[in-house]
Structure formats: structure tokens, C-alpha cells
Wavefront OBJ file of the C-alpha trace (Angstrom):
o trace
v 14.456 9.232 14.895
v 14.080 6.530 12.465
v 16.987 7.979 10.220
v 19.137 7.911 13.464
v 18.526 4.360 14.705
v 18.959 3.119 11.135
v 22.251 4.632 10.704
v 23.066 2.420 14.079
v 22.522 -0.593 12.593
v 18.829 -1.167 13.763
v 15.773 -2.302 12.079
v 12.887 0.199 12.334
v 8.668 0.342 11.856
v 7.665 3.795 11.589
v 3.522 3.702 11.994
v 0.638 6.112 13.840
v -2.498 4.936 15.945
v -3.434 8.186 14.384
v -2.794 9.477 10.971
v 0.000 10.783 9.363
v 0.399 11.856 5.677
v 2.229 9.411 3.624
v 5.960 9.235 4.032
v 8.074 9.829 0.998
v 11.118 7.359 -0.131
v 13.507 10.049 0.942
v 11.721 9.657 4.503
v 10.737 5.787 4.904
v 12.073 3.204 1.840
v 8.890 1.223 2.225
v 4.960 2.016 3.254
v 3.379 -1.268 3.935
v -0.647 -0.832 3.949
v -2.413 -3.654 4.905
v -5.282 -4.392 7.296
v -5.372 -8.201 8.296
v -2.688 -8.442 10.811
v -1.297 -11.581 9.503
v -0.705 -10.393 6.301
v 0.825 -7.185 7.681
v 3.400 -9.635 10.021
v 4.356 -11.335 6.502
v 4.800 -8.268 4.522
v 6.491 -6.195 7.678
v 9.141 -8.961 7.712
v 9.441 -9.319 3.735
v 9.948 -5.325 3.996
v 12.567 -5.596 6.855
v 14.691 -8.123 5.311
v 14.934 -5.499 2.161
v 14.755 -2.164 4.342
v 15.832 -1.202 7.611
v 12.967 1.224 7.789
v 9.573 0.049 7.029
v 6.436 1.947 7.697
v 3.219 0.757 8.484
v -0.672 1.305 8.192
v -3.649 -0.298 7.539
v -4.844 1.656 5.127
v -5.033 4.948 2.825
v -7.661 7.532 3.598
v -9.868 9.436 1.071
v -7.754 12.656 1.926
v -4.370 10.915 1.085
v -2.849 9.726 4.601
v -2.322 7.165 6.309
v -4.524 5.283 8.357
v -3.141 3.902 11.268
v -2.575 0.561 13.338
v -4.750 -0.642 16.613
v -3.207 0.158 19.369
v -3.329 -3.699 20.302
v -1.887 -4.647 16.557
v 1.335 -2.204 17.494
v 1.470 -4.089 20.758
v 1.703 -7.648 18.747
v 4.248 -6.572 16.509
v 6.263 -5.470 19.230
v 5.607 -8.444 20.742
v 7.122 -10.130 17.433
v 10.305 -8.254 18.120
v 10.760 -7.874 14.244
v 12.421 -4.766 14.601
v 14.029 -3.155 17.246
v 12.535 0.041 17.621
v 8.858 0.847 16.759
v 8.221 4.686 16.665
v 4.627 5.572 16.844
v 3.172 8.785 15.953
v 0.224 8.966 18.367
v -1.343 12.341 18.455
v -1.933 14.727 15.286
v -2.128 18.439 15.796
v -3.064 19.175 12.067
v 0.235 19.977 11.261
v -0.215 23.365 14.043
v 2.872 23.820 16.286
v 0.802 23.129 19.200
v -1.870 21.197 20.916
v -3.567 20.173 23.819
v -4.159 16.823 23.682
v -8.042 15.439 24.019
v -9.308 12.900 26.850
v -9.147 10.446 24.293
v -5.697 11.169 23.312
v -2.653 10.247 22.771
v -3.449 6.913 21.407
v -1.031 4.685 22.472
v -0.305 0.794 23.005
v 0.279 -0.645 26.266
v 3.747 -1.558 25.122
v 4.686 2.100 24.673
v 8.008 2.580 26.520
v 8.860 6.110 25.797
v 6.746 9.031 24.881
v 8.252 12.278 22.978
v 6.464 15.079 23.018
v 7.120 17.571 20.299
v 6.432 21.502 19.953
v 7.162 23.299 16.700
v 9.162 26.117 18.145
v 7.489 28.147 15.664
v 4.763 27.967 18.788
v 6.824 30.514 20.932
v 6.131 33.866 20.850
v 3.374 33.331 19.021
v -0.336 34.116 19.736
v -2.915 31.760 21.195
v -5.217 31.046 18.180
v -6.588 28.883 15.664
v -3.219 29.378 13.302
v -1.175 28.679 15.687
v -2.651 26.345 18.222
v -4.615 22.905 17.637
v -7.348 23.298 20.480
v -6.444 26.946 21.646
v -9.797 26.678 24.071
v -8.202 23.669 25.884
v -4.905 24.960 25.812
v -5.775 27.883 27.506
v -7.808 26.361 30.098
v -4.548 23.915 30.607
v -2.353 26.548 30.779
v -4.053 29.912 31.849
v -3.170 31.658 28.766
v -6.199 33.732 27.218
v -6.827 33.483 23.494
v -4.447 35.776 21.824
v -1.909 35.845 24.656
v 1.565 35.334 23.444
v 2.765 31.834 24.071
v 6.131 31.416 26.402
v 8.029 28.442 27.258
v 6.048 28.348 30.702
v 2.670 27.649 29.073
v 4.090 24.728 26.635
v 6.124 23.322 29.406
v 3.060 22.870 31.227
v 1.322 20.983 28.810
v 2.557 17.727 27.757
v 1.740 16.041 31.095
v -1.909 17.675 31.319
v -4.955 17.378 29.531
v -8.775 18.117 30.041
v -10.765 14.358 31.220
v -14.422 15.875 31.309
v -15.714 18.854 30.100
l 1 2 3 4 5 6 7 8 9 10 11 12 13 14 15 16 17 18 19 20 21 22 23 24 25 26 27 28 29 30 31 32 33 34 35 36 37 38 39 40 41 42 43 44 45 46 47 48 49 50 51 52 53 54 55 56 57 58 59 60 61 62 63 64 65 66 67 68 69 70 71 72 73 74 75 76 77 78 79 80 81 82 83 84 85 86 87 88 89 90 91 92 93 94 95 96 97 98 99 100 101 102 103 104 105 106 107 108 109 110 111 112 113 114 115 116 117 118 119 120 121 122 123 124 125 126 127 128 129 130 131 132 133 134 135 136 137 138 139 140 141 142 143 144 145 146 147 148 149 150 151 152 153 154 155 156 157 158 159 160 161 162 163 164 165 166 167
């Protein structure tokens, strides 16, 4: 998505609320990690003048990625308008083709406009379980499925606008 709206001529900050693993050059020209907000503002600008594509966190976690933004600094910075898009990666399945998202999940600011939700479609077909599924147990209370049951389109097209409040 980023790739796309920089070939259109727009200025783009890739970040999570989450955490993602660290972005290669080939993938985002410039990882800004920084933690006080004001400082972040001055290098996110410094990085946009010299990159169309900047990604940002606060910080780097002991297992390599990236820690990610507030939800309230996202909503600052797109208050800022310093770029035109911000894409925010908001819920992590640990890299599993599908998930059920948590009550406390998806992370995202107030000034979120659009939300995306993605599948691997290595998910269809495949059986309800711990290698394929991040949270099989909620997704098959979400969905109806019983561990092991193969997954269709039905049972993933259900899930992106439900999720389990209270257990």
C-alpha cells in the first residue's frame, strides 16, 4: 500500500500500535525509532523531505521488532498532516494466516479512516489449529467452526466484523 501511494506522488508513514518486525530498505527507505513525540515530529519531517516513505516506532524490542506508536501519538501526527497517508498496522496474528481479533484489539487511533482487513489465503482450506490459526478457540466460537474443521470462505468472511468482548 505504501509502495502504491508512493508511486502516486504521495508522502507516506508506515507505523503499528502493535508490532511489526523491522522493515527492510527494499520495503520502507527509512525506520525512524524514537519515543519523545517531539523528537519523532522533527525526525518524521527530516525523513519525509529525503523519503517519501518513512516508517515509524518508538522503539526496538528485545526480540528484534518494532515497537509501536500510541494510538493518541498516530492521531497527532495525522493531525500534523506531514504526510498524506498514514498506514497503520494494528493487529498482529504472529505471522498465522488467520486470527480472531481480542476485546482489546485492533488497536487503533481515533483518526483511523479506513480499516483493511487481511487473510493469508493460505487460511482456506486449511484446518482450524494452532499452525494455521492465531486464536483457533475464539475463532471457532466466532465462527462455529470446530478445531480441525477445514476453513471456507464463509467462516473468514464472518470474522473481521466480530470478536469475543467478555469471556
Amino acid at each position: 500500500l505504501a509502495a502504491e501511494a508512493t508511486a502516486w506522488g504521495h508522502r507516506v508513514i508506515t507505523t503499528t500500535t502493535t508490532r511489526i518486525l523491522r522493515p527492510g530498505p527494499d520495503e520502507s527507505p527509512c525506520v525512524i525509532l524514537e519515543s519523545d513525540e517531539q523528537l519523532l515530529v522533527a525526525a518524521l519531517r527530516d525523513g519525509l523531505r529525503a523519503h517519501r516513505h518513512v516508517t515509524a516506532a518508538r522503539a526496538l524490542h528485545p526480540d528484534g521488532k518494532l515497537l509501536g506508536l500510541l494510538p493518541e501519538v498516530v492521531d497527532g501526527l495525522a493531525g500534523l498532516r506531514l504526510a498524506e497517508l498514514i498506514v497503520n498496522e494494528a493487529d498482529g496474528a504472529a505471522r498465522l494466516p488467520l486470527k480472531a481479533p481480542g476485546p482489546f484489539e485492533p488497536v487503533m487511533p481515533s483518526c483511523t479512516r479506513m480499516v483493511v482487513a487481511v487473510v493469508g489465503m493460505d487460511a482456506l482450506g486449511a484446518t482450524l489449529d494452532p499452525r494455521h490459526a492465531f486464536r483457533p478457540e475464539l475463532i471457532s466460537r466466532l465462527t462455529g467452526l470446530a478445531p480441525g474443521d477445514v476453513i471456507t470462505e464463509e467462516a473468514i468472511a464472518a470474522l473481521p466484523g466480530r470478536r469475543i468482548t467478555a469471556d
